[in-house]
Each structure stands twice: as structure tokens, then as C-alpha cells.
C-alpha positions, -999 to +999 in steps of 0.1 A: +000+000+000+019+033-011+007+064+006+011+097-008+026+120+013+023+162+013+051+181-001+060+199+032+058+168+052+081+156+029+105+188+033+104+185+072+111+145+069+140+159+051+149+187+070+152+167+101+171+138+082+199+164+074+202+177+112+206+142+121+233+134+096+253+167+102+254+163+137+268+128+127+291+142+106+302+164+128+305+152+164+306+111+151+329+111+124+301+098+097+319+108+066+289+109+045+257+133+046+234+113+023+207+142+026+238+162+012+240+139-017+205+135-027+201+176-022+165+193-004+134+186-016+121+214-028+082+225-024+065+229-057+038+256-044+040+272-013+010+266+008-005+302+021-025+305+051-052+326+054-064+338+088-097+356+101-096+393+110-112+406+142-141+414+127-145+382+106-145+363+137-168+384+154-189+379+128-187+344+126-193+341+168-226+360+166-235+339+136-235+308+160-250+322+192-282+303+193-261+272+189-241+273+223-223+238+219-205+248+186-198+284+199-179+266+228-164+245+204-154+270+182-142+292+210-123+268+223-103+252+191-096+293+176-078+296+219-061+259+217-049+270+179-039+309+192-015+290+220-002+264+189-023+231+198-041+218+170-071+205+182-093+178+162 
């Protein structure tokens, strides 16, 4: 089963790879970076992300008030994303 992975997954996977094998080259005497070999990966696009003004979101809370549950919800996951938790 081959699973597609994302671009920038991709890039981190390879990011981190690198750190690994230049720490090895550097403090472990490895004498070969493969990441160095292969090169980065490159993204093809960069991904943009688009985030709600003040006003949007205050427009989107009263547009959910008579439904209290997903304005907790709501509330709760824009706070848990604010302080860098993704929530599901």
C-alpha cells in the first residue's frame, strides 16, 4: 500500500534527516551526509495560510449564538490553535 505524502511533510522529513546526519558528521565522524548527496526537496507551491480578521471572527461568533455547543467549540479550538495546539 503506497501512501502519498504532502510536499512539506516531505520537506520536514528531510529537513530533520539532514540535522541528524550533520550532527553525525560532525561530532561522530560519519563521513557521508546522504541528505547532502540527494540535495533538499524542494516544495512545488508554497501553501498560504489565510487567517480571520477581528471582525471576521466576530462575525462568525454571533453567527453561531443560538447554537451554544459549537460556539464553545469554536471558541475553544480558535484559543487551543492561538496558543499552537491543533485541536481535532
Amino acid at each position: 500500500m503506497i501512501k502519498k505524502y504532502s510536499q512539506t511533510y516531505l520537506k520536514t522529513l528531510n529537513n530533520r534527516l539532514n540535522t541528524i546526519f550533520n550532527y553525525s558528521e560532525k561530532y561522530l565522524k560519519v563521513t557521508k551526509n546522504p541528505c547532502k548527496l540527494c540535495g533538499s526537496i524542494r516544495k512545488k507551491n508554497s501553501t498560504t495560510i489565510q487567517f480571520w480578521t477581528n471582525e471576521e471572527y466576530k462575525r462568525f461568533v454571533k453567527g453561531i449564538e443560538d447554537k451554544p455547543l459549537t460556539k464553545i467549540m469554536s471558541i475553544n479550538k480558535t484559543y487551543a490553535r492561538l496558543k499552537g495546539k491543533d485541536l481535532i
